[in-house]
C-alpha positions as CSV (number, residue, x, y, z in Angstrom):
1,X,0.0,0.0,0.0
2,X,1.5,3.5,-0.8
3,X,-0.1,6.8,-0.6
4,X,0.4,7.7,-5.0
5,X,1.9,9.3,-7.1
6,X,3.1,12.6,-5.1
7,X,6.3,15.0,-5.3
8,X,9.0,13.3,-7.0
9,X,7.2,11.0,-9.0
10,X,4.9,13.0,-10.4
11,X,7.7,15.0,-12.3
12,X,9.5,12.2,-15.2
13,X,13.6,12.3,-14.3
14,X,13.4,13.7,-11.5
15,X,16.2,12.8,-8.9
16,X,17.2,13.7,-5.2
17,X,20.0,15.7,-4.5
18,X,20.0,14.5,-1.1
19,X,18.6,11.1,0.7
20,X,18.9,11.6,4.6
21,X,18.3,8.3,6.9
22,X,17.6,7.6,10.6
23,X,19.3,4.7,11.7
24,X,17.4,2.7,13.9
25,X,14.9,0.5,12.3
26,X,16.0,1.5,9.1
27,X,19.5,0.5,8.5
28,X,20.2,-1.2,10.9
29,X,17.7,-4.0,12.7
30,X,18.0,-3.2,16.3
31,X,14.5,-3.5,17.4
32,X,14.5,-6.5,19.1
33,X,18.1,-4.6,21.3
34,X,15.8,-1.7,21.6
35,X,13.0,-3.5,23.4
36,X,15.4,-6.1,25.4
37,X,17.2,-3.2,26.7
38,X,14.0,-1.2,27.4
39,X,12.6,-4.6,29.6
40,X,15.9,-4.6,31.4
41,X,16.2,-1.3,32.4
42,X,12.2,-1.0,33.5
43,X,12.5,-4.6,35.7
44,X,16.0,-3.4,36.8
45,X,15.0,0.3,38.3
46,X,10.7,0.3,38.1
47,X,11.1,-3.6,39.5
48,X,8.1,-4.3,37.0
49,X,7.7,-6.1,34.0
50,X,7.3,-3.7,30.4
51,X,5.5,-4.9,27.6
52,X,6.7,-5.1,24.1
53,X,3.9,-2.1,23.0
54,X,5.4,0.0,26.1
55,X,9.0,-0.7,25.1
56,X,8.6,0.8,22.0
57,X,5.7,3.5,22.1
58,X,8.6,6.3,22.3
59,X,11.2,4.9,19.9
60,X,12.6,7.8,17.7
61,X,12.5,9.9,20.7
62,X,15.7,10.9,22.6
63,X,16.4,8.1,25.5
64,X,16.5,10.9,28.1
65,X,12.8,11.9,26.5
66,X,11.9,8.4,26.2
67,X,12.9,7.6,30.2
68,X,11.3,11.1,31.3
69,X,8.0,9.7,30.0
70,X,8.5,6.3,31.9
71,X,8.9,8.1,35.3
72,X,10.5,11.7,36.0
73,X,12.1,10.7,38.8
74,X,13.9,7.7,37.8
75,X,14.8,8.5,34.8
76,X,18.7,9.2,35.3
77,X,18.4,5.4,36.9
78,X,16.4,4.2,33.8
79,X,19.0,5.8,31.3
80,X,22.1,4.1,32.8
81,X,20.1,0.7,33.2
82,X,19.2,0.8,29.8
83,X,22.7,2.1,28.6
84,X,24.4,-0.5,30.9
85,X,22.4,-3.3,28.8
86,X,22.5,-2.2,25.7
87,X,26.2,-1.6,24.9
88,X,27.0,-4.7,26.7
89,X,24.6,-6.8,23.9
90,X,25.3,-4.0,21.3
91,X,27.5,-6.2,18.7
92,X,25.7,-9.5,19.6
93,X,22.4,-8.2,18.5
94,X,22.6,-5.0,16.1
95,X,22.8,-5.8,12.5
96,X,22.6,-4.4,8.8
97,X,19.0,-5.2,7.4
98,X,19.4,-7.4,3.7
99,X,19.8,-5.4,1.1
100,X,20.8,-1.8,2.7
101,X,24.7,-1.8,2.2
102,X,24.0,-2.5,-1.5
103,X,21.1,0.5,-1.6
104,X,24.0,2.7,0.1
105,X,26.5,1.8,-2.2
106,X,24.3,2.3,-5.4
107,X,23.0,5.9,-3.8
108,X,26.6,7.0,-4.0
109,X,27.5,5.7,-7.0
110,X,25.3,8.0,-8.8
111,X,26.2,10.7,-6.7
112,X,23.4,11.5,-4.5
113,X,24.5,12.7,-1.4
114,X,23.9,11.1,2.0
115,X,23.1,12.0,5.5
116,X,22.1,10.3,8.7
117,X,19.7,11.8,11.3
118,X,19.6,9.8,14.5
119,X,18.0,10.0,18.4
120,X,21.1,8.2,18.9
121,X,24.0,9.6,20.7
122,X,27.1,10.3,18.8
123,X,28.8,7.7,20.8
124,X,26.3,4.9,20.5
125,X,25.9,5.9,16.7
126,X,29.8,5.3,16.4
127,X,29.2,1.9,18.0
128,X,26.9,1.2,15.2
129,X,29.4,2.7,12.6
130,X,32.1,0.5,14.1
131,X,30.5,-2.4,13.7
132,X,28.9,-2.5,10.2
133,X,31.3,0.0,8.8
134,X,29.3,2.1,7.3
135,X,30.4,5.4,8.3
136,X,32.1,6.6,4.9
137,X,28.7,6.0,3.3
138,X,27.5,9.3,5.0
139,X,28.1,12.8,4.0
140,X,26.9,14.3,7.1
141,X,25.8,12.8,10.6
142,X,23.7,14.5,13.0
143,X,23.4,13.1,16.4
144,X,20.8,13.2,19.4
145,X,23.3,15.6,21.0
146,X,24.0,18.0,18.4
147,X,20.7,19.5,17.5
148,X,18.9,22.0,19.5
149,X,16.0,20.2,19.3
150,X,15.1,16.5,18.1
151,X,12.5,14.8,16.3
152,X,10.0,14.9,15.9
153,X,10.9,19.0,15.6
154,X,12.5,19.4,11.7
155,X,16.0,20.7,13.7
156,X,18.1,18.0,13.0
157,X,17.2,17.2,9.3
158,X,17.5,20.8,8.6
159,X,20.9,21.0,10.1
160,X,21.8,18.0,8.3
161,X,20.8,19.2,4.8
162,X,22.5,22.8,5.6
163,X,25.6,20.4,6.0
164,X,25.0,18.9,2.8
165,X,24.5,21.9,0.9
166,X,21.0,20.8,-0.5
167,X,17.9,22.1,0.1
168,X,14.6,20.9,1.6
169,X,12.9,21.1,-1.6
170,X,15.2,18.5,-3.7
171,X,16.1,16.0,-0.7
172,X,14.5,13.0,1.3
173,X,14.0,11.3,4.4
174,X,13.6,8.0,5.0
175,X,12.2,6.7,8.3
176,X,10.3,4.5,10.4
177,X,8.8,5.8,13.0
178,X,5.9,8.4,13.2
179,X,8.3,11.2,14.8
180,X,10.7,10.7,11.5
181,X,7.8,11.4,9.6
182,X,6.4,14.1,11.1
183,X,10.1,15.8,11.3
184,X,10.3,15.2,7.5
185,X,6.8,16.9,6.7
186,X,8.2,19.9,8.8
187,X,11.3,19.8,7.0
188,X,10.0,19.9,3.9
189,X,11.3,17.3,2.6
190,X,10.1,14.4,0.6
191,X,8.8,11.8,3.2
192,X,9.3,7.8,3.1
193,X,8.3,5.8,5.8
194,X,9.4,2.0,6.1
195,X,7.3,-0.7,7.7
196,X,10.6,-3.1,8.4
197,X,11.3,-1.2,12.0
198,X,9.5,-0.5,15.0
199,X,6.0,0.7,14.2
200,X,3.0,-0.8,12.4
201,X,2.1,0.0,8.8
202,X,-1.4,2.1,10.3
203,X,1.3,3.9,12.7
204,X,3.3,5.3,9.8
205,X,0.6,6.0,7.5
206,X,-1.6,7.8,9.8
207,X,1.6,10.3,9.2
208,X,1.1,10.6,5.5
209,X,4.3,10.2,4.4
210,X,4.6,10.8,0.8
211,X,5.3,7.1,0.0
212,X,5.5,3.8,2.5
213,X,7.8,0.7,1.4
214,X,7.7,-2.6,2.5
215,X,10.6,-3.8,1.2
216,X,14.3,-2.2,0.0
217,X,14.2,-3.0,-3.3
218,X,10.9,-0.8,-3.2
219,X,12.5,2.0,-1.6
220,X,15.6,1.3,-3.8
221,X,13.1,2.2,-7.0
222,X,11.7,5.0,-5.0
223,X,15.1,6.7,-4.5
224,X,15.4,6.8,-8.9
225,X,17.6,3.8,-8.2
């Protein structure tokens, strides 16, 4: 299911300038880390059990917003719980999703440039960088920690783009979570949402991103590729 024919399409050879990513759920397949790491931190400092649904409700988000939500008061605790876990399990459990060094490598070849925009820290970011070695792929990188505001505000993508030298108008964003899409449609920028991360297809759609792909190959022809 897509939304039509919008933007991009609409116009024959048309190609982006610019495709920006979020990491998480996009490139790489950390869902199942994000909610393990979410349970651990919740039985470790709340001493209760989270469900799956409450694990994830915030993803996109900053962790220090997604902890402040959880509880106020604990949420300094929650954040080194969660951190504690995570980076421990990081390179046992992160990985690159089929298909997305390939799309990457293509994207570059024909000269489109790249960007990342990620509620990850710059240092856990790295640790994702490290690991797959993707890093060089990216143009510019803008971190949890280096915008003003996050996601779902346009902030980061902005200051991505203003990195890149591309404007709003001729770029993308590709995400898959409702906050990515709702920063996109703030940016300006052509939305894409992607139904192999976190959040359900109805989730993503009730964003209206300008297109939603179920597979890479999909996004792949999306992107002019």
């Amino acid at each position: 299911m897509t939304t039509g024919m919008t933007g991009w399409e609409a116009e024959a050879g048309k190609v982006f300038q610019a495709v920006v990513f979020d990491l998480d759920g996009t490139i790489v397949d950390s869902v199942e880390l994000i909610v393990v790491s979410f349970q651990h931190a919740i039985r470790e400092v709340l001493g209760r059990e989270a469900s799956r649904e409450e694990s994830i409700a915030n993803v996109g988000r900053p962790l220090k917003e997604q902890m402040e939500l959880l509880s106020p008061e604990h949420a300094d605790e929650l954040i080194a719980a969660y951190r504690e876990f995570n980076h421990r399990e990081h390179d046992r459990m992160l990985t690159l999703y089929d298909g997305i060094l390939n799309l990457l490598h293509s994207l570059e070849t024909t000269g489109v440039k790249l960007g990342l925009v990620t509620s990850k820290s710059r240092y856990t970011t790295q640790m994702a960088f490290d690991l797959t070695g993707i890093e060089s792929y990216f143009d510019a990188v803008v971190c949890a920690d280096e915008s003003p505001r996050n996601k779902p505000s346009p902030d980061p993508i902005l200051l991505c783009l203003d990195r890149l030298d591309v404007s709003p108008a001729t770029a993308a964003y590709v995400g898959d979570s409702p906050a990515d899409l709702q920063a996109a449609s703030a940016a300006g920028v052509y939305s894409v949402g992607v139904t192999w991360g976190v959040f359900s297809e109805e989730a993503l759609m009730a964003e209206k991103p300008d297109r939603l792909v179920h597979t890479i190959p999909e996004l792949a022809e999306v992107l002019g590729l």
